[in-house]
C-alpha positions in Angstrom: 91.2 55.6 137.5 87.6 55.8 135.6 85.4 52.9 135.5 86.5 53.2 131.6 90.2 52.4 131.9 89.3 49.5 134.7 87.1 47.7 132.0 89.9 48.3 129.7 92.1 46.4 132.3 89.9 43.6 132.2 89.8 43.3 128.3 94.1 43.6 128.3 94.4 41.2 130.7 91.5 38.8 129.5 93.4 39.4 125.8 96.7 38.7 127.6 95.9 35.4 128.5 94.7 34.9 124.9 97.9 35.8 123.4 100.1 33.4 125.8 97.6 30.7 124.4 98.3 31.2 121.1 102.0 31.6 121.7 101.9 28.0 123.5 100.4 26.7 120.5 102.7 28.0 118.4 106.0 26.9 120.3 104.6 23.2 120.3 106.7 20.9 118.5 105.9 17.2 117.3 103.1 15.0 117.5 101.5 16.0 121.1 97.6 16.4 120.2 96.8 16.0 123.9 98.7 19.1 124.8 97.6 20.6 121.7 93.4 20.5 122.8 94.2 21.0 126.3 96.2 24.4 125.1 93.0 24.7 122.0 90.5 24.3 125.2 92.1 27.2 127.4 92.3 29.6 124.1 88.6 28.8 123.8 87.8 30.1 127.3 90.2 32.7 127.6 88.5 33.8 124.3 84.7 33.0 125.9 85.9 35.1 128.9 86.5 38.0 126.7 83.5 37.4 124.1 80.5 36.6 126.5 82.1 37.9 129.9 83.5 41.1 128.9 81.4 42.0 125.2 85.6 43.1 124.1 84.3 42.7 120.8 81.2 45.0 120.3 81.0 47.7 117.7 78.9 49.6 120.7 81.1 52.1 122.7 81.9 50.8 125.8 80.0 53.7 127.9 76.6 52.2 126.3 77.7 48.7 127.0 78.6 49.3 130.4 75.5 50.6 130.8 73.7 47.5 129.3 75.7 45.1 131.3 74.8 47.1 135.0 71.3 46.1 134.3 71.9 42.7 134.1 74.6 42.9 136.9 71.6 44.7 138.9 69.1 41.9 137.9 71.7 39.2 139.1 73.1 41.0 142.7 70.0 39.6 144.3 71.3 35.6 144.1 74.7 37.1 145.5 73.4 38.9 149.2 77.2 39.9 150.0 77.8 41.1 146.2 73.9 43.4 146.6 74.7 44.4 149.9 78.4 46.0 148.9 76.4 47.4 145.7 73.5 48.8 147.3 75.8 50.5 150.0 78.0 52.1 147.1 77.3 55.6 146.4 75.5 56.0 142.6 78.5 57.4 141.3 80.7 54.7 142.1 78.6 52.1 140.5 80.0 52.3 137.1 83.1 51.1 138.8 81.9 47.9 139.9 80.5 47.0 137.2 83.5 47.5 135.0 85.6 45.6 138.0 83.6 42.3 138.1 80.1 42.0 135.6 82.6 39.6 133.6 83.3 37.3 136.2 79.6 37.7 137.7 78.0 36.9 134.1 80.3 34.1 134.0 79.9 32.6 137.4 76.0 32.6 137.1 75.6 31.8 133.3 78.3 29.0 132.7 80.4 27.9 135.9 77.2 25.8 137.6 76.8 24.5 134.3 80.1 23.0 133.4 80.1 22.0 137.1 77.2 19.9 137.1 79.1 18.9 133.4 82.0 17.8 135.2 80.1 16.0 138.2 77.9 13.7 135.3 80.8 13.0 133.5 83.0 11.2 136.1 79.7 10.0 137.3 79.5 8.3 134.0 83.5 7.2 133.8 83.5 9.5 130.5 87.5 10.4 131.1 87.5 12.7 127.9 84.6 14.7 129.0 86.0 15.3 132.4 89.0 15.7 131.1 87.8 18.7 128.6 85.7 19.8 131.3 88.0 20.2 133.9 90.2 22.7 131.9 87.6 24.4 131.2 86.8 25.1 134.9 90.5 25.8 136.0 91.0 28.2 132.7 87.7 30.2 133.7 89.1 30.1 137.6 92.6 31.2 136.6 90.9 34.1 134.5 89.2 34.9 137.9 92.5 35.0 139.1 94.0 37.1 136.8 90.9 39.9 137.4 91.0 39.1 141.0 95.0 40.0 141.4 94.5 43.1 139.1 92.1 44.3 141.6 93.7 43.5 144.3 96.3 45.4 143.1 94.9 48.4 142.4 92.4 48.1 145.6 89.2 48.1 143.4 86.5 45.5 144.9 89.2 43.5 145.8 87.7 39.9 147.5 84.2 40.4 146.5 84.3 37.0 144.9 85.9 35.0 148.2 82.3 33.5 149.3 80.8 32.8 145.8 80.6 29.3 144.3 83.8 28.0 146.4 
């Protein structure tokens, strides 16, 4: 398998998830609106996952924004020890592939997950029950896209468990 068709992977299954959003959506009947925004609120991540984690919508060819995105894996490794250290050991030819495997769910870890944790932890702090509802499915859609990549490479034995000591 190239480093190519594993970030292909990640875009099907990221676009996967999409699609059984949008097929909930449209298989709701009657007047549920909280169903409807919790459902609305999943798309939305599944669709951030695949916009800001994975780039599955840039015009550039995905060779050149591979390329972009190991620079920015290699600029965040160092807040990850155990993620650098597997990196750094990796020969240079088999660097591609770990970047394909996991810059999505690195980029989204450090960019967004702290963030909507801290969201969530102000939120019940303030007894705002909307916002921590919203919040929290937010967090468990992002997580259960982690577990959607994580299974995938578990699968197929490609950095599988990299992610088991980052942000519990």
């Amino acid at each position: 398998m190239t480093y190519l068709e594993i970030d292909a992977a990640m875009i099907a299954l990221t676009r996967a998830q999409c699609a059984a959003c949008e097929e909930k959506l449209t298989a709701l009947a009657g007047n549920v609106p909280t169903e409807r925004k919790a459902i609305q609120l999943e798309l939305g991540i599944y669709t951030f996952c695949g916009n800001a984690g994975l780039l599955f919508h840039s015009p550039a060819p995905r060779e050149n924004w591979l390329k972009t995105r190991r620079k920015i894996v290699e600029k965040t490794l160092p807040k990850y020890p155990r993620l650098l250290q597997i990196y750094s050991e990796l020969e240079e030819e088999k660097k591609p592939y770990f970047v394909a495997a996991v810059q999505a769910e690195l980029f989204i870890r450090d960019q967004w997950l702290g963030q909507q944790r801290a969201e969530l932890a102000a939120a019940e702090e303030a007894g705002d029950v909307r916002r921590a509802f919203e919040t929290k499915i937010k967090i468990g859609t992002a997580e259960a896209m982690f577990d959607a990549w994580e299974a995938w490479r578990i699968e197929h034995n490609i950095f599988p468990h990299l992610f088991a000591e980052v942000n519990p």
